[in-house]
N, C-alpha and C positions, 0 to 999 in steps of 0.2 A: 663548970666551964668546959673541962673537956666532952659531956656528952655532949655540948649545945656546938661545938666546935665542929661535928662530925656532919652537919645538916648547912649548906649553903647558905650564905645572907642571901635576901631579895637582891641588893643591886650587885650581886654576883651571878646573879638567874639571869638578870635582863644585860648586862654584860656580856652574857654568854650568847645568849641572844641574840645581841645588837650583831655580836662578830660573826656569829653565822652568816645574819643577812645581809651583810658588809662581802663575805667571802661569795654568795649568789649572786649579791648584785656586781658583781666585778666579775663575776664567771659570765654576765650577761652582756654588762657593758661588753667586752673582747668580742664575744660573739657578734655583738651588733657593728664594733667598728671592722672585724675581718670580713664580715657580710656586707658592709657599708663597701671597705676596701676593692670588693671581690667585682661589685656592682659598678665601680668608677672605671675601674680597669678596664670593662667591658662598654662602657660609653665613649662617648665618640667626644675627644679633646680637641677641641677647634684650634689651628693655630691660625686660621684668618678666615673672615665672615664677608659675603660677596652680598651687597644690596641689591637684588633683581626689583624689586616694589618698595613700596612705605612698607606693605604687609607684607613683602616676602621675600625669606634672609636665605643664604645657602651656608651653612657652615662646613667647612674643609678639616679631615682632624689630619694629624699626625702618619698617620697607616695611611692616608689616599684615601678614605672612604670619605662619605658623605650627606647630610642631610638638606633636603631644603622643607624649611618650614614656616607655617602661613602665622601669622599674628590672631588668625581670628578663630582658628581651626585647632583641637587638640592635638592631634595626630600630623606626623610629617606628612609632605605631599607627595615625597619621595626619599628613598635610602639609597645611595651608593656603598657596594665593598668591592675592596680589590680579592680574590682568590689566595686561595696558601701560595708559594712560591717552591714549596719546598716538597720530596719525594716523604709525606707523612708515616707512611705504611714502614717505613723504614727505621722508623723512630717512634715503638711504641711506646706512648704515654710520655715521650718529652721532644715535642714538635720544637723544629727549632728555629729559636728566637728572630723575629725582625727586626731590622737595622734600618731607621729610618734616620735621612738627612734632607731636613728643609731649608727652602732661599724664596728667595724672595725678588723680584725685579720687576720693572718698568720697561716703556718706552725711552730709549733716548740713555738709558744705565752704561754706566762704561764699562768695556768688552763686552758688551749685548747688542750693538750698532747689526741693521737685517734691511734688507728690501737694498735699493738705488745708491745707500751711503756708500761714496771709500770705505768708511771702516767697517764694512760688514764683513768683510778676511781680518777680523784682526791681526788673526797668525801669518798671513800672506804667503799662504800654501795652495791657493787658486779655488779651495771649496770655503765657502760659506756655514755658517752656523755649526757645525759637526760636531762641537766638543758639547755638549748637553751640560746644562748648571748642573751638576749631581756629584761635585766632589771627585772626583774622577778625571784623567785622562788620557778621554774616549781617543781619543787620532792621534797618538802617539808621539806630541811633539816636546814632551818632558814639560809641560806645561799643563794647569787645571784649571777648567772651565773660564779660557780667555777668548773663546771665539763661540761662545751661544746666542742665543738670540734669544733679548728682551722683549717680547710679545706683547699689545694689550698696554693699558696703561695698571692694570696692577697682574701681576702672574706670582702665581704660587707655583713655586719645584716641589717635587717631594719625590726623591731617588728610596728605592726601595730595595734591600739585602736580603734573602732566608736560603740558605744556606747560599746554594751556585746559582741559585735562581734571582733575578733583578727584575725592577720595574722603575722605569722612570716615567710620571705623573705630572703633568703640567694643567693648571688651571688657569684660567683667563678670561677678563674682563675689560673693554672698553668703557669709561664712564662718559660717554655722550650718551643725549636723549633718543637717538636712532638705534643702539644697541647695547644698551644700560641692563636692557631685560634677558640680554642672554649671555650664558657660560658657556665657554668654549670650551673643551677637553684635549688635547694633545697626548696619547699614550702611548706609550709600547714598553711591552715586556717579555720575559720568558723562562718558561719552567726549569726547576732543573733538568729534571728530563723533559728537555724540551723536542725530542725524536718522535715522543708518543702523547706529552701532554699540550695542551692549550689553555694557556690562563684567561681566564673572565675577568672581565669589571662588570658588576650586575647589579642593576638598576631597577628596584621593586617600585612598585607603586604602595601609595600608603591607603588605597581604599580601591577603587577600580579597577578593572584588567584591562590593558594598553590594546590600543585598537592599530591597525598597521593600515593609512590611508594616503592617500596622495594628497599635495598639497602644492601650492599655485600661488604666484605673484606675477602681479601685474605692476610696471614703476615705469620713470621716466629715466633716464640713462644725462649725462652731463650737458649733452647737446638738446633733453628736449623730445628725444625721440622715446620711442616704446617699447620696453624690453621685458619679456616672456619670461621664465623660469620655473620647470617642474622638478618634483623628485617627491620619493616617499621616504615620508615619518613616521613613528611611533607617538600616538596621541593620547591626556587623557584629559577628561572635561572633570570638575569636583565642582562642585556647588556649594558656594558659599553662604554664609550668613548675613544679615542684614547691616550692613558697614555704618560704625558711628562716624565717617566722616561729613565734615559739614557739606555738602551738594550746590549751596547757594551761595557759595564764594568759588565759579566757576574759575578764577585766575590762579586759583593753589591746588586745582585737579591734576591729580596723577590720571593715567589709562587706567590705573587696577583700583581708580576709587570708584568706577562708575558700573562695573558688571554686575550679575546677580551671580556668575561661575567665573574662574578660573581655570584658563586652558593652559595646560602644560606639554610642551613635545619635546623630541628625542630627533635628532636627523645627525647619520653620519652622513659626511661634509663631500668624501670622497667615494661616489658611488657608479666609479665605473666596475664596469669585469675586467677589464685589461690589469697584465702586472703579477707580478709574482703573488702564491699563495692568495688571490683575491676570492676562489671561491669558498673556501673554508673559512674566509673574513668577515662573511655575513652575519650581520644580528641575529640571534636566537630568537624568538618569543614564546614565553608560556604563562598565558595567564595573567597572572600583574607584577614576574618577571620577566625583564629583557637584560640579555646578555648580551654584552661587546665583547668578540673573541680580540687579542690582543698578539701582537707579532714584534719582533726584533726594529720592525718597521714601522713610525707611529700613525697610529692610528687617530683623526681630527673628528671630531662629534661636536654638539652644542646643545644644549638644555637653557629651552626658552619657555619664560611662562609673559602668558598675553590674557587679556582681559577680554578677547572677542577670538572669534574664528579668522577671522577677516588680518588680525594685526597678528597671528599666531602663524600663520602663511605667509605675511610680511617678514618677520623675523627670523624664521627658517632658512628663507630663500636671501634673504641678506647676510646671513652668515656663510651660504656660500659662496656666496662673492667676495667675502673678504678673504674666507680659505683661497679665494683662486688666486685675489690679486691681481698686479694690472702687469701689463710688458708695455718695455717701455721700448715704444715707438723706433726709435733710433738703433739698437745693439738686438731687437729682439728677445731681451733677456726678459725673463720672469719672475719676480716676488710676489710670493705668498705671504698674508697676513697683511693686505693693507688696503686701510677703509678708506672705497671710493667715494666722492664728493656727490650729494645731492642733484639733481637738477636745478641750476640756474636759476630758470621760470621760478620753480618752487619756490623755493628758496623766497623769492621776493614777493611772491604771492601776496594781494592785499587781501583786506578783509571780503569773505562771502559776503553776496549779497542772498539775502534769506527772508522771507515771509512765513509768520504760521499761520495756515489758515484753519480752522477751524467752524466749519459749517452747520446748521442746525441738524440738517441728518445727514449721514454718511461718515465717513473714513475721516480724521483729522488728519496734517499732512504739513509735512517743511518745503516748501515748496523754493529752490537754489534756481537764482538767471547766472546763466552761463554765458561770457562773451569770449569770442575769439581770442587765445592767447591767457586764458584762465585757465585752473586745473578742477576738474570735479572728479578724482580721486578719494572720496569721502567715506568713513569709516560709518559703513548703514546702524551698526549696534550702537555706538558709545555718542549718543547725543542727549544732551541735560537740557532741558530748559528750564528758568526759573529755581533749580533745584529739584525737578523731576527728569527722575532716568526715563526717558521713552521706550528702552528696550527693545528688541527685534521689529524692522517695518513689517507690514505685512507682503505688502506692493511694494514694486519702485518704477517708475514711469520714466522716461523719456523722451520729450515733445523736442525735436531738435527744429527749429529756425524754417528750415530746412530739409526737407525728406520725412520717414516716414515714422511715426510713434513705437517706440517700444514698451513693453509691458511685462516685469521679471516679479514672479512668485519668489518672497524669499524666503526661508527655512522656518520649520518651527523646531521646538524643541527635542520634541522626540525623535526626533531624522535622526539626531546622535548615538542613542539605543539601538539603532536599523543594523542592516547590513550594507545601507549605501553606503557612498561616499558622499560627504557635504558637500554644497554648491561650493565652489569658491576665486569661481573666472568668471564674475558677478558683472563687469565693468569691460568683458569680453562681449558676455550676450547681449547687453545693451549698445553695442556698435562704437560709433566713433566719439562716443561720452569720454575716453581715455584719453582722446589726443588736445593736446594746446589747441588744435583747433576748431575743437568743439563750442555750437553756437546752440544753446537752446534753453529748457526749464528741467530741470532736473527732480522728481519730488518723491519722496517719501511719503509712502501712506501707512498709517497704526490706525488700529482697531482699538487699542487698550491705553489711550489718554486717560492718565489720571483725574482723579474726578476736580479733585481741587483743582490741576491745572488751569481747567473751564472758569474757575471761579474767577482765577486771576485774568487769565486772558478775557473774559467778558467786561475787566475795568478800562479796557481797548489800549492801555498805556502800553509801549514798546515791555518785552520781554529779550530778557541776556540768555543766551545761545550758548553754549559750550559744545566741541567739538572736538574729531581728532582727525587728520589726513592720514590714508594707510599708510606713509611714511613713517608715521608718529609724532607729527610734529602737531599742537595744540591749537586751537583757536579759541578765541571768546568774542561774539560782537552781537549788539544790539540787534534785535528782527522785531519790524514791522507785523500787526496784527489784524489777521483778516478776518472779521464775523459775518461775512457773508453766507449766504444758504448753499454756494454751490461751488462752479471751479477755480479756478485758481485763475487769481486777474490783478492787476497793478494795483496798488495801497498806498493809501497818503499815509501822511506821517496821522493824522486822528484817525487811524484803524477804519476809515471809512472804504469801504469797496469802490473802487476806481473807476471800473468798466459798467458803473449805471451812469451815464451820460447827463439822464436828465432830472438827478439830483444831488451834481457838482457842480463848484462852482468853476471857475478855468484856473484857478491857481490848482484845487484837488483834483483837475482833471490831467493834468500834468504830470502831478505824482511829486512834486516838490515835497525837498523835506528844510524842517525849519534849520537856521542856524546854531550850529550849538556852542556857540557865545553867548544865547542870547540865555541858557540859565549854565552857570559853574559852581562851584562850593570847594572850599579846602579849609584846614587839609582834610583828606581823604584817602583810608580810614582816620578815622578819630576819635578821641577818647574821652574829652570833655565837651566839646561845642565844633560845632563846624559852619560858617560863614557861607550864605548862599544868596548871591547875587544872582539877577537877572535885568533885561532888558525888556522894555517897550519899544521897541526899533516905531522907525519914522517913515520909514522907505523901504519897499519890498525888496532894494538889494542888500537892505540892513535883515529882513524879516528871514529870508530864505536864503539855505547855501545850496548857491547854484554852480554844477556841475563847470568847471572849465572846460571850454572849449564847446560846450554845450551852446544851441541856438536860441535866444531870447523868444518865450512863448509870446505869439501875434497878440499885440493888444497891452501888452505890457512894457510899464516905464518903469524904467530901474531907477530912478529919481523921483520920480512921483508916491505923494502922499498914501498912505492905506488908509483907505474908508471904512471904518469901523462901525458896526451895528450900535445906536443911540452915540456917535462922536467918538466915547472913546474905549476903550477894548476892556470886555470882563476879563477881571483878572484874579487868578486863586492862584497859591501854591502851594501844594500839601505833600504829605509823606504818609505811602502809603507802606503795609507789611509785607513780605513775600507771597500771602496769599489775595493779595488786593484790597483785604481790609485798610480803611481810613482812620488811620493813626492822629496828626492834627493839621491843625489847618495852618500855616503861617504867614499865610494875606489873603485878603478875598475882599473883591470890592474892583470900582472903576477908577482906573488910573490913563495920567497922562503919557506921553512918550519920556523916555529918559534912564536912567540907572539905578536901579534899587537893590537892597538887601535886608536879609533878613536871615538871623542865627536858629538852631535845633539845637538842642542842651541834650537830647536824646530821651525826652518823656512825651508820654503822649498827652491826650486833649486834658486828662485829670491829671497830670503831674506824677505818673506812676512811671517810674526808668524802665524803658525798654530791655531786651536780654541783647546781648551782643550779634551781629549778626549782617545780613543785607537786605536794605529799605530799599526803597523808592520814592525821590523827589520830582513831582509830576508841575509841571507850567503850564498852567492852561491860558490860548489869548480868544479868548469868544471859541471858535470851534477849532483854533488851532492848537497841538499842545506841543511839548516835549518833558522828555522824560531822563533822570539820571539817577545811577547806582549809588549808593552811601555805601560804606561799613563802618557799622559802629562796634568799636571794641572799648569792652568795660574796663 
């Protein structure tokens, strides 16, 4: 017993064993969570997340720095850091620590009151805004942060400590649809030795080197009239991947769902030379960093991503106009930070009128009538039809009424690589197409119609239009279909070409469009059946909706009968798919005048349930039709 005692049992062996690899893996675990630890510390802790797009988030952390990144894209589209604050060299190997204090405010926060209100002195010491949200106070009235100024309807503070050195950080967002897509920046800081140093905020790009180019808008001003604005950005273009959003429910487009790139810029706000320290306040650039040098004095900047060239120069140059702010009439006084009202006109704007024509050979083309007191301000990249992006025209023409044709080459892709500068006083060179009282055809010509498009458009039924006005403001409206061989000429509502004389009749020679009583359906969208009614009207003032104020075509009685080809009118009504296939049929035959309907359960001619999405229900009466959008959701 004693020799056998001197020789370990087995579950003593593996015992010993288990504990060993019990004391490794604990020496590893540590390892991975101090490397885990080491790796968090160094990421960027958001304390508030700014929605520029569906697809693109800016997160803000704690230290002032900053990411903005794309939904669809690995890599950020850009990095923000704020610089050390503190004399490092002086502190080897233990820099010392930053002291950061966030806030948070609104428009309208109390003691944040700015611009025109009584309470923008809270303190009632004759200056405005002076005590900065940063825990601190700045103007010495034994009083913190009661007289700042609430910016923007959401602002991020973020006051920053390292040693003597400070930075106060202000972020900013409007959430209206005119400038949703850009962050405003508000900073100033300064070193501790602030004698010999200059703190950056420095702004990488996450793939391209920023290009330094001018950039230009063209807008309408409150009254109507036409108001100019230059200055240089910092740009960059990234090219996107192919977006799952759906395309063919033009009414729930964003701007950034329709590009194939995303355009990102940089514009400080205030770009005069005048002023203290202003020439040492210039952006750095190197490569696919830019540096804002940053002063005791803040510095306004704004980072806007746009989905076109065109709306990326929109929102630049409306940013600074809100830096400028408006004076007010009466005292002469000045506020900064307050967003002017649209144009009027605009504003009320009805629907485009729009034709696609599409010819057997040549250029296909959106062909806009223009009347006095309209706006054709139209955004050339970001137009959808049917669910097809058209992408860059290639032409754009203008036949005014009036004087004399214009004819503008617009960009291709490559221009962006070059050493130019992009076109982008697009709506300059085409003459008086900018002003309310512009009278003429406006058109767009592409080379690169999708092929399917053709498919659809050759079923001649009305196709849905999606738009954007360089203001940013959205449109969706039904356009007329032209198969004719060649230019651009009036269109009835049956896609027939207008201007052959002598094989219309005088109702298609007119250009009348049918009534759109005369087919509805609801509800719409729908998700089990939808109800679709239509009419056999009696009388051409029942048949057609005619323009008020408009002059009765000679020859016609708004009371008298319609003579229908064999008595009484063929009648179909079908649903067809977004690509013009014919899904089923739900009447077809000769019918009398009067009120009818008929239900879609959403399957087609075999009883196979359709996918969710946007139909088209087509009314045809002998060669007249009309046509309406469904969406069916499952």
């Amino acid at each position: 017993m004693t020799m056998l005692s001197r020789y370990p049992k087995p579950i003593d062996i593996v015992s010993g064993r288990t504990w060993r690899y019990c004391v490794v893996l604990g020496v590893v675990l540590c390892f991975v969570l101090v490397f885990g630890a080491v790796l968090a510390a160094d990421a960027l802790r958001p304390v508030h997340t700014y929605t520029l797009t569906p697809q693109v988030k800016t997160l803000v952390g704690e230290d002032g720095n900053l990411e903005v990144l794309s939904s669809e894209l690995a890599l950020p589209l850009l990095r923000g850091t704020m610089d050390t604050l503190a004399d490092t060299r002086r502190r080897r190997g233990n820099p010392e620590p930053t002291q950061s204090l966030v806030s948070f405010s609104r428009e309208g926060m109390a003691g944040g009151q700015r611009g025109f209100s009584s309470l923008a002195d809270d303190d009632a010491d004759g200056q405005a805004d002076e005590d900065w949200l940063d825990g601190r106070d700045n103007d010495g009235d034994g009083l913190i942060d009661e007289d700042f100024a609430a910016i923007s309807d959401a602002m991020t503070a973020i006051s920053l400590t390292q040693g003597s050195g400070w930075a106060q950080l202000e972020f900013m967002q409007w959430a209206g649809t005119r400038l949703q897509n850009a962050l405003f920046l508000n900073f100033a800081a300064a070193h501790e030795l602030s004698g010999v140093m200059v703190p950056y905020y420095r702004l990488e790009s996450g793939g391209e080197p920023w290009r330094e180019m001018d950039v230009f808008s063209r807008r309408h001003n409150l009254a109507g009239q036409n108001v100019t604005e230059k200055a240089t950005a910092f740009v960059l273009r990234q090219e996107m991947p192919n977006s799952g959003v759906d395309l063919t429910d033009p009414s729930s487009l964003d701007m950034s769902d329709q590009p194939n790139h995303t355009w990102l810029g940089v514009l400080v706000l205030d770009q005069s030379t005048t002023g203290r320290a202003k020439t040492f306040l210039r952006p750095q650039l190197a490569g696919g960093t830019l540096s804002l040098p940053l002063s005791d004095e803040p510095t306004a900047a704004v980072i806007c991503v746009a989905s076109s060239w065109m709306q990326l120069n929109r929102l630049l140059l409306d940013a600074v106009t809100v830096y400028e702010g408006v004076k007010d009439p009466v005292n002469q006084q000045n506020a900064r930070w307050i967003v002017s009202p649209l144009c009027s006109r605009c504003r009320l704007e009805k629907e485009v009128d729009v034709a696609v024509v599409a010819p057997a050979e040549g250029p296909a083309s959106l062909s806009f009538t223009l009347e006095s007191g309209r706006s054709g301000l139209l955004d050339p990249d970001l137009f959808v039809v049917s669910g097809f992006r058209l992408g860059y025209p290639q032409n754009i023409l203008w036949e005014p009424t009036e004087g004399t044709s214009l004819d503008v080459s617009w960009f291709q892709d490559d221009l962006f690589a070059g050493d130019q500068n992009l076109p982008n006083d697009l709506y300059g060179l085409l003459g008086g197409v900018s002003d309310h009282t512009a009278s003429g055809k406006l058109i767009y010509q592409f080379d690169n119609f999708p092929a399917e498009l053709f498919d659809i458009l050759n079923t001649g039924v009305q196709v849905e239009l999606a738009g954007v006005w360089l203001d940013g403001r959205k449109f969706v409206t039904q356009s007329a279909v032209n198969l004719g061989a060649g230019g651009v000429g009036d269109v009835s509502e049956s896609g027939v070409d207008a201007s052959d004389e002598s094989e219309v009749e005088p109702f298609q020679m007119d250009s009348l469009s049918l009534s759109p009583k005369l087919l509805e359906g609801w509800p719409n969208p729908f998700h089990d059946q939808i109800r679709i009614e239509f009419t056999i009207p009696s009388s051409a003032h029942e048949l057609f909706d005619w323009p008020e104020g408009e002059p009765i075509p000679e020859g016609v009685e708004l009371a008298g009968p319609i003579v229908w080809s064999g008595g009484q009118p063929s009648v179909s009504v079908k649903v067809y798919s977004i690509n013009g296939q014919e899904l089923v049929a739900l009447q077809q035959g000769n019918l009398g005048e009067g009120r009818y309907s008929v239900s879609w359960n959403g399957t087609d001619a075999f009883g196979r349930q359709v996918a969710s999405g946007t139909y088209f229900c087509k009314l045809q009466l002998d060669d007249w039709s009309i046509t309406r959008r469904l969406v069916f959701i499952r």
